[in-house]
C-alpha positions, -999 to 999 in steps of 0.1 A, spaced: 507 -219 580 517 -186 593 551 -172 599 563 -144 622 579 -110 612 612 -125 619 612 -155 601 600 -139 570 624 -111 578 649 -140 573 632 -160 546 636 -125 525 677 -124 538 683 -158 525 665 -154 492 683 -125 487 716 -141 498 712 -170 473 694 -153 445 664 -178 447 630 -183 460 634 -197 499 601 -215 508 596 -217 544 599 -257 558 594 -273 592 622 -303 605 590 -320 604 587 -319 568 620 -333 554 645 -368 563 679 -365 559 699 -390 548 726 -413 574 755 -390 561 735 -355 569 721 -368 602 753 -376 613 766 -345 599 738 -328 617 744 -341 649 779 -333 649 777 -302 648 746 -296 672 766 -310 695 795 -286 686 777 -260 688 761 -261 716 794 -267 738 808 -236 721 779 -217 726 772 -227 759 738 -239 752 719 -267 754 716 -292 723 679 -296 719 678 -257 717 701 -255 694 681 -281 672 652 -261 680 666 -224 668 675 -245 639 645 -258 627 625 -225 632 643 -212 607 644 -236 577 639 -225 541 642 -245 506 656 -228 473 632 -234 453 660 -237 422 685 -257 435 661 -279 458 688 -271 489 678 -268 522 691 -236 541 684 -239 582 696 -202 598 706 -204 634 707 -176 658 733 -176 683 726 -141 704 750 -162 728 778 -155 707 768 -131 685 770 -150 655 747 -163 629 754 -200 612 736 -211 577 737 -246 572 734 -259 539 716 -292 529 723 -299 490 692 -318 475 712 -352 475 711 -354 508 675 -350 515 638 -358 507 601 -347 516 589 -374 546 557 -391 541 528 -381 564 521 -414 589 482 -429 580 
């Protein structure tokens, strides 16, 4: 799988930030459990009202920028908000998430 300049520009940020190897992930790649989904969609919904954006972008921005400490086994998503100005991590600890299993 390739990855553009920017999300490796970002992959680098967030090692740095958290002192541990971030591996690049797809949304497609993980489930989250009831509490985190909920969670989740909570604040999508949040803030894409404040931001004035649509939700499914937001989702989207989200999971194009997902990363997992390799350490800790948390899940880091960056979101982008040029709209604001602003930059959101979201953090999901290893309790609250697993690998999915590929459909046969």
């Amino acid at each position: 799988m390739r990855f553009s300049m920017e999300q490796e520009f970002i992959r680098r940020r967030v090692q740095a930030m958290y002192n541990e190897v971030a591996v690049p992930l797809t949304g497609q790649n993980i489930m989250l459990d009831d509490e985190a989904r909920k969670a989740f969609e909570s604040a999508l919904e949040q803030i894409a009202d404040n931001a004035n954006v649509a939700r499914g972008e937001v989702a989207r921005r989200l999971s194009e920028f997902m990363y997992l400490l390799d350490s800790s086994q948390t899940i880091v998503g960056v979101l982008a908000l040029p709209e604001t100005g602003n930059e959101l991590f979201v953090e999901v600890p290893s309790s609250q998430w697993s690998f999915s299993k590929p459909e046969l």
